[in-house]
C-alpha distance (Angstrom), angle and dihedral (degrees) to the residues before:
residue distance angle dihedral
X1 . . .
X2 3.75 . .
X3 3.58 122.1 .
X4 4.15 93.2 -113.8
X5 3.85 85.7 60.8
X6 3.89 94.7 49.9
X7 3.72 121.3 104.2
X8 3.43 106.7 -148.1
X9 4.52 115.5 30.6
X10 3.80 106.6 -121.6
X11 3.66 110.0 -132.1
X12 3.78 121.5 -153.4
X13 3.43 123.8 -103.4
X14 4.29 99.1 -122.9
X15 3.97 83.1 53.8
X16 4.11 92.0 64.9
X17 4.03 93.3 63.7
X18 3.73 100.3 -163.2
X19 3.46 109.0 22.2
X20 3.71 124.3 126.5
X21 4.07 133.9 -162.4
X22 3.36 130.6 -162.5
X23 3.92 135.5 141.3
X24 3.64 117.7 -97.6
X25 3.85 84.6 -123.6
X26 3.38 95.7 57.9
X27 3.87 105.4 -97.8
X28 3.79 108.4 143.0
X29 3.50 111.4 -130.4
X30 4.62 132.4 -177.9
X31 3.39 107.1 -139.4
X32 3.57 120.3 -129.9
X33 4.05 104.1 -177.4
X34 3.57 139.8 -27.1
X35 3.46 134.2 -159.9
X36 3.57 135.1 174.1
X37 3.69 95.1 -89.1
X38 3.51 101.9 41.4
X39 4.17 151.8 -17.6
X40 3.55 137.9 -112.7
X41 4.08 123.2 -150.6
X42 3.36 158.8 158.9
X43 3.95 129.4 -120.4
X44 3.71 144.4 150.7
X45 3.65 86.9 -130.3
X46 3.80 122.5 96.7
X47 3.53 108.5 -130.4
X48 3.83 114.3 179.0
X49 3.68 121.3 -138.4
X50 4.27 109.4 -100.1
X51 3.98 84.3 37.0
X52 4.19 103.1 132.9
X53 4.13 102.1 -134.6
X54 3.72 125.9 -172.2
X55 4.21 110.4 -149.6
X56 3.44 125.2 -168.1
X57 3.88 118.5 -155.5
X58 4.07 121.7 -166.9
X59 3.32 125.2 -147.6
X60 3.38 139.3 176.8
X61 3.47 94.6 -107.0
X62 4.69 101.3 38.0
X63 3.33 137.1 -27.2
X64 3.72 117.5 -119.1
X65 3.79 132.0 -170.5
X66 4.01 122.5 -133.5
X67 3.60 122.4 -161.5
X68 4.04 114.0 -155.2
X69 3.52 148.7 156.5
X70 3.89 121.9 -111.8
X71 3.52 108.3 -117.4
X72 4.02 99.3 177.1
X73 3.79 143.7 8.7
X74 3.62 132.5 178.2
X75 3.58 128.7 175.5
X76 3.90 113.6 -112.6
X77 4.05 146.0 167.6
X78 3.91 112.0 -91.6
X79 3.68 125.1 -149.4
X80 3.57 96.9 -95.3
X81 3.83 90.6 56.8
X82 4.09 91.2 -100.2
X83 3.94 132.9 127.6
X84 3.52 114.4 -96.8
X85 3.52 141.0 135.7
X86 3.83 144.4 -105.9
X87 4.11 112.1 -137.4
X88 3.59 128.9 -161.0
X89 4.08 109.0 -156.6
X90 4.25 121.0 -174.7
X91 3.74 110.4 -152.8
X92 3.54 125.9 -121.0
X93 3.50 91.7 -133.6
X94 3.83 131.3 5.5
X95 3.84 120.8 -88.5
X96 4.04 109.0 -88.5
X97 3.89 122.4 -178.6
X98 4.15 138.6 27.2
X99 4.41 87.5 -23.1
X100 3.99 88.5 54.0
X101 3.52 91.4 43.5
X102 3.97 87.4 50.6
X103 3.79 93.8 49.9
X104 3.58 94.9 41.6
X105 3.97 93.5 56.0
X106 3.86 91.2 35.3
X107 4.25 74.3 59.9
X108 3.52 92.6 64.4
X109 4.18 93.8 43.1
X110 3.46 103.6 52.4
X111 3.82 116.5 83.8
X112 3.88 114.5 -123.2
X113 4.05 100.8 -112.0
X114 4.54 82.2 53.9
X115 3.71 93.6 61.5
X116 3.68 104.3 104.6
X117 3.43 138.6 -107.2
X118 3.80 134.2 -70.4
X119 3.32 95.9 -131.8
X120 4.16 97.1 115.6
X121 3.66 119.6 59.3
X122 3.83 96.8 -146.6
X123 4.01 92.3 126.3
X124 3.92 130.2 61.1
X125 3.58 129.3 -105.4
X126 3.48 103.0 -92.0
X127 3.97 151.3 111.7
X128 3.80 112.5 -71.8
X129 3.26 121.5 -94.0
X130 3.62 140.6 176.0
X131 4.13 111.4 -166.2
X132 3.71 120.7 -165.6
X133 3.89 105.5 -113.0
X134 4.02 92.6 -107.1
X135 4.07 85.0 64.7
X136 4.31 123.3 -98.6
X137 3.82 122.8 -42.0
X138 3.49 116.2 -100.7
X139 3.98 102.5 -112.6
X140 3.76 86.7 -146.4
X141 3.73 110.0 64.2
């Protein structure tokens, strides 16, 4: 899926200075991207696609909890030379508070060719679109 066709613009994890990922079970996991739809990391843990996850991100500001489905896994190399794998979550519901606030300015940063790959399909098939965290204007008032 191209990145024209996404819904929500995946932003790079080393443009969201500050934020943290892990799993609210305790799995450490390297974030890749977020977006306001969804997450991409790395873990040593196998998480199966359909698996319901719960992440919690820190930032400098809260920490907040996600709930979402894992839409993708594959099995890759990790930095230290190990076997993990890269996971693809949708959220439940779209990021509210300081993180969407983060990822929504991080939007605006990040040059077009540095927003990252379409490789997970954690986001419909849509038009992007990058909605304020208190939810789109209404074009009539």
């Amino acid at each position: 899926m191209s990145e024209s066709r996404r819904r929500w613009v995946r932003v790079p994890a080393e443009a969201l200075p500050g934020v943290e990922a892990r799993l609210t079970s305790g799995i450490d996991v390297r974030l890749i991207d977020l977006s306001q739809g969804g997450a991409r990391f790395k873990t040593r843990e196998r998480l199966l696609p359909g698996l319901n996850v719960s992440l919690r991100f820190t930032t400098g500001a809260e920490d907040q909890s996600v709930r979402g489905k894992v839409v993708r896994s594959s099995m890759v190399k990790l930095a230290d030379g190990r076997l993990g794998y890269e996971v693809g979550v949708a959220f439940d519901e779209v990021l509210s508070g300081a993180l969407a606030e983060i990822a929504a300015a991080a939007v605006k940063r990040v040059p077009r060719g540095r927003r990252t790959d379409d490789r997970t399909g954690a986001s419909l098939d849509a038009t992007v679109t990058v909605v304020p965290p208190e939810g789109p204007k209404d074009s009539n008032s």
